[in-house]
C-alpha positions in Angstrom: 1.7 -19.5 -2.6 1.4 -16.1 -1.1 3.6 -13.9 0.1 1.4 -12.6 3.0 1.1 -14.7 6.4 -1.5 -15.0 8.2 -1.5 -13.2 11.8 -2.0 -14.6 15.4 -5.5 -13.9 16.4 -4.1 -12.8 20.0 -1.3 -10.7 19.3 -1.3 -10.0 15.9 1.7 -10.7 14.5 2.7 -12.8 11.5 2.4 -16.8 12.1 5.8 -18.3 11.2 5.5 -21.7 9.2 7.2 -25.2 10.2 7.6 -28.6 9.1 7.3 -31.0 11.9 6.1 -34.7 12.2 3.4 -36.8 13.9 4.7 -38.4 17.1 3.1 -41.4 16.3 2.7 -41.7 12.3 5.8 -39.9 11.7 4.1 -38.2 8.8 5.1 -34.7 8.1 2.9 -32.0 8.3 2.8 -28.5 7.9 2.4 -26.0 11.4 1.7 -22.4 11.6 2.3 -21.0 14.7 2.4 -17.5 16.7 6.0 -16.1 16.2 5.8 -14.6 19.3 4.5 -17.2 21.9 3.4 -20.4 20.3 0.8 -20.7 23.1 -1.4 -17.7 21.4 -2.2 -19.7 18.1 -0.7 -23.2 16.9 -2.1 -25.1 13.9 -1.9 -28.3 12.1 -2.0 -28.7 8.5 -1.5 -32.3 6.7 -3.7 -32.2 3.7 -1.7 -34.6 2.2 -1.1 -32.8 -1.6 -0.6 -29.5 0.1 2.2 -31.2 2.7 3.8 -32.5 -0.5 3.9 -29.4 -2.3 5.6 -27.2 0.3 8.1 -30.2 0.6 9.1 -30.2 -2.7 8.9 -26.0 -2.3 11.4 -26.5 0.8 13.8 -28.9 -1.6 14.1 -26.4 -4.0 14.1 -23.0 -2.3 15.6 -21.7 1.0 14.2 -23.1 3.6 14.7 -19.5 6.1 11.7 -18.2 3.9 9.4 -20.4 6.1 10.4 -19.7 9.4 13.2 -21.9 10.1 
C-alpha cells in the first residue's frame, strides 16, 4: 500500500479511508471519501481480495492511519 492518498477532485484535499458495510448485504467494504465535506467525492470499493487485505491490515496495525 501507499503512503500517498488520493485527493478530492473538488477541493483538493486528501480522501480519508473508511470501513463501512452494505445496508443490505452487510458486507464490508472499503470508502474513500472527501475529508472535508463528504458531498464533494465519496467512493465505494469492495473488490472482495482488496476488502480482505486492508482488513487484515486494520487487525494488525492502528487503525487512526486510515482515517478513523
Amino acid at each position: 500500500m501507499t503512503n500517498e492518498m488520493p485527493r478530492c477532485p473538488i477541493c483538493n484535499d486528501s480522501l480519508s479511508v473508511r470501513l463501512a458495510y452494505g445496508r443490505k448485504s452487510g458486507k464490508p467494504f472499503v470508502m474513500p471519501i472527501c475529508a472535508r465535506d463528504g458531498r464533494h467525492f465519496r467512493g465505494f470499493i469492495n473488490h472482495r481480495p482488496y476488502v480482505e487485505e486492508i482488513l487484515e491490515y486494520l487487525e494488525t496495525h492502528d487503525k487512526r492511519e486510515f482515517g478513523r
